[in-house]
C-alpha positions, 0 to 999 in steps of 0.5 A: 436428420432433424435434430431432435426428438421426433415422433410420427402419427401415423393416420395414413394407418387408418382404414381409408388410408387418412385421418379424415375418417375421423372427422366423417365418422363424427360428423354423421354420428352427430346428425339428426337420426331422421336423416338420410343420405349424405352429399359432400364435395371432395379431391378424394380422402374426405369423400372415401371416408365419408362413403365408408362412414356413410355405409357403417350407418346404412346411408348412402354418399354422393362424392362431388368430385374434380374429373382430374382427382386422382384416380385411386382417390376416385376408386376409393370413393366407390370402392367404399360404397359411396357415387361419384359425381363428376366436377371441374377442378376449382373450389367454385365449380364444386360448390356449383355443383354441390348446388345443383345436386341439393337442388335434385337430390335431399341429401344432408350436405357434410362439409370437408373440414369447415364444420365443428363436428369434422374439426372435433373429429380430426382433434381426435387425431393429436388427443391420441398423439398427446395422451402418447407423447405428452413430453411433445413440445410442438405438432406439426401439421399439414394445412389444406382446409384446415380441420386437421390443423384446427382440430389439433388447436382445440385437442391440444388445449394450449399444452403444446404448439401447432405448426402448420404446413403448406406447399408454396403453390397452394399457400392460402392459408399462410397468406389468410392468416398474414393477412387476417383475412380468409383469401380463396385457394390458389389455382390446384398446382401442388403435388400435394393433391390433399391440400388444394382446399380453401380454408375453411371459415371456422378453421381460419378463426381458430387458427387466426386466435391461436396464431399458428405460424404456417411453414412453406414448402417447394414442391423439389422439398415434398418429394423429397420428404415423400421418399425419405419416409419411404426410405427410412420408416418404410411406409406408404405417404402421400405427398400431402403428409410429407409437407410438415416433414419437409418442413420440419427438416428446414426448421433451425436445428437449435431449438430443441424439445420433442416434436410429433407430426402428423402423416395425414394419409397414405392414398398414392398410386404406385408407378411402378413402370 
């Protein structure tokens, strides 16, 4: 179906269901050892991990998280121990309310992905893929803040190509680096509920010097790469780690040499009605 060799990562494996533990788990590792609790704002799979990575270390997580997130995202985030605390859906009225929580609460703020400690952590993702598949020519992929795809930049050191992948309603990072400059999110629209985050400062440098090409999807092309991995491999993804699927089926099918995507993470609500 793609016309090559192709090999899957499969972090919707992890215990939290996305690769973010990763980076989470980094990130608190790296902290002072006189630090306390942690704060962050998330849609969902940062902060589930976060509250799991928090409560491995005996700290507690605050989750700034948008009311319309997913509900089994939601539920994730307290059932690894962490609190919620209820946002609007735009980046802006998360950072907002980030704000005023620092303000009331000391808790150490840990960013989603525009951190080096959570890009370090999500490159342990393509490391581990690479020391697999060393005969992998590319790594594709998604892009919502970009920790993943710039963790996978620095993991794998010029030995193979990154390509990243967007959902065409939610194209900020594709329209940054085109234009070589960092533009805010588009309004949260995509089925891809994981990639709806502005891309980070730091994430946008590495991947602006590594001139990664950014691949877009329609929304009729991730759902239809959600179900073919359903189908065939017969695991759980969510549509976010379907995107770089999607757009690896567009890909021409004469080039050739192995490539590796990534399945970012596997949090979905069943609709079984």
């Amino acid at each position: 179906m793609f016309g090559r060799e192709v090999y899957f990562k499969c972090e919707n494996f992890q215990k939290v269901g996305a690769f973010k533990a990763r980076g989470a788990l980094n990130a608190l590792l790296n902290l002072p050892s006189s630090s306390g609790d942690v704060v962050t704002h998330s849609s969902g799979n940062h902060g589930a991990a976060l509250a799991w990575a928090a409560r491995k270390l005996g700290k507690t997580a605050y989750v700034i998280c948008p009311t319309n997130a997913s509900r089994f995202k939601r539920d994730a985030v307290e059932r690894y121990g962490g609190i919620l605390v209820d946002c609007g859906p735009a980046i802006s009225q998360r950072e907002t309310a980030l704000q005023s929580f620092q303000h009331e609460r000391d808790a150490t703020f840990v960013p989603p992905y525009d951190s080096a400690d959570i890009v370090a952590g999500q490159g342990t993702a393509t490391l581990e893929l690479l020391e697999d598949v060393p005969q992998a020519t590319e790594v594709w992929v998604p892009i919502g803040g970009g920790g993943l795809a710039s963790g996978a930049v620095v993991a794998s050191n010029g030995h193979c190509d990154v390509v990243g992948c967007e959902p065409e309603l939610a194209r900020d990072a594709h329209d940054s680096l085109a234009e070589g400059r960092r533009l805010p999110a588009l309004p949260p629209t995509s089925i891809a509920d994981g990639l709806l985050s502005s891309l980070g400062q730091l994430n946008f440098e590495i991947l602006h010097r590594a001139r990664v090409p950014i691949r877009l999807v329609s929304e009729d092309e991730i759902r239809a790469a959600t179900i073919l991995i359903w189908q065939t491999l017969k695991i759980v993804i969510e549509p976010s780690s379907a995107v770089p699927v999607a757009a690896a089926l567009k890909e021409d099918r004469s080039t050739k040499g192995a490539i590796a995507i990534i399945l970012s993470g596997g949090n979905i609500q069943p609709n079984l009605s």
